[in-house]
C-alpha positions, 0 to 999 in steps of 0.5 A: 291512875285510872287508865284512859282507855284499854280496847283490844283491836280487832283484826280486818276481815279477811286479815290476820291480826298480825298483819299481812305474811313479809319476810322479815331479818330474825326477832326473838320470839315472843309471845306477848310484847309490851310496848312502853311509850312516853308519848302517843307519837313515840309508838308511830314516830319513832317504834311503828316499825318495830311494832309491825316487824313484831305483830308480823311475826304473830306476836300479840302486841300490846301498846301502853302510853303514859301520857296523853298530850303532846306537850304540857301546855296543850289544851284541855279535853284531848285525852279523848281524841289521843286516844281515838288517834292511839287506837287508830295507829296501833291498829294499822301496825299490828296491835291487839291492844292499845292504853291511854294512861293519865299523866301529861307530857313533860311531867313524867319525871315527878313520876317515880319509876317504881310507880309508873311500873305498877302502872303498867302491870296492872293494865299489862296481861303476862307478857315475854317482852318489853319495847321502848325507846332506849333514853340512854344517851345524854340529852335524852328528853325526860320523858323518854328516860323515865319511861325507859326506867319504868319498862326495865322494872316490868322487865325486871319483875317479869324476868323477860327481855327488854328490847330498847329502840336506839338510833344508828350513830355508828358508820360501818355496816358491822352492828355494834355488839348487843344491836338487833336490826328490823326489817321495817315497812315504811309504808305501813308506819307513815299510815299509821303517823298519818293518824295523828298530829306528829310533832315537828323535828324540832319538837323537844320531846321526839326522840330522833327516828329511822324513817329514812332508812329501811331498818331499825334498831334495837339494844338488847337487855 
């Protein structure tokens, strides 16, 4: 499908596009990093932070999402303005580019990962990483897991890591094996929600998020 909008975003004067210089815990190095988001929300709600730790870092960060509403039912004519809001909140975390894909919210799973994943390598340049939000768990909303599906077929193709956002669901502060934890800063993810109309809490397609906690983290594939 035709994508709704790729826009590399400029940096602010006198700023970096990578963000101001934070002392951050350790991520892998990566050159160029592809964030594959189900939803427009899923890259501030839920991966702003994580995306931030990355553009700090130098990383040239590219956000991709696969739909454009959020949720089924939504009215007509809003691609323009999710992508208005995508470009906005991207910018404020550190992106240098941001994609608007074409299909609607809880319709992704007609969709089969092997398609979704030459969609996103024909609007993707070369890249050594891969973000998503890690749908593993049972109960994971559809979207999130086909989502999930497609980004380990880029990853697989490109041969480079996939890094899966994942809530914390265990209670000592020993990181479970494969688990990587982001410093994150809060206050830059909650400018960049601001940019649009986040779900509720209870909304179904949301994956849990981490705002109350100054980390995230990540499964490494």
């Amino acid at each position: 499908m035709r994508p709704e909008v790729v826009v590399d975003i400029e940096p602010d004067a006198g700023q970096t596009a990578a963000g101001p210089t934070r002392q951050r815990s350790p991520l892998p190095k990566t050159r160029r990093l592809l964030v594959v988001c189900a939803h427009p929300f899923d890259a501030t709600v839920t991966l702003g932070g994580v995306i931030a730790a990355f553009a700090d870092t130098g990383t040239a960060v590219q956000v991709v999402c696969l739909t454009h509403e959020q949720c089924a039912v939504a009215g007509e004519g809003r691609r323009p303005v999710r992508a208005a809001e995508l470009l906005r909140a991207a910018g404020l975390l550190g992106a240098r580019e941001a994609t608007l894909l074409e299909h609607r919210a809880a319709q992704l799973q007609w969709n089969p990962p092997e398609v979704l994943a030459a969609e996103l390598r024909s609007v993707s340049g070369p890249v050594d990483g891969v973000l998503t939000i890690d749908a593993s768990a049972p109960g994971s909303h559809p979207d999130l897991v086909r989502a999930m599906r497609a980004a380990r077929r880029v990853a697989a193709r490109l041969r480079c890591p996939l890094y899966g956002w994942v809530p914390r669901t265990w209670g000592t502060d020993e990181l479970p094996h494969g688990v990587l934890a982001v410093d994150c800063d809060r206050a830059r993810q909650r400018a960049a929600i601001a940019c649009h109309d986040a779900p509720g809490p209870d909304d179904p397609c949301t994956a849990p998020a981490g705002a109350d906690e100054p980390r995230d983290y990540l499964t490494v594939f």
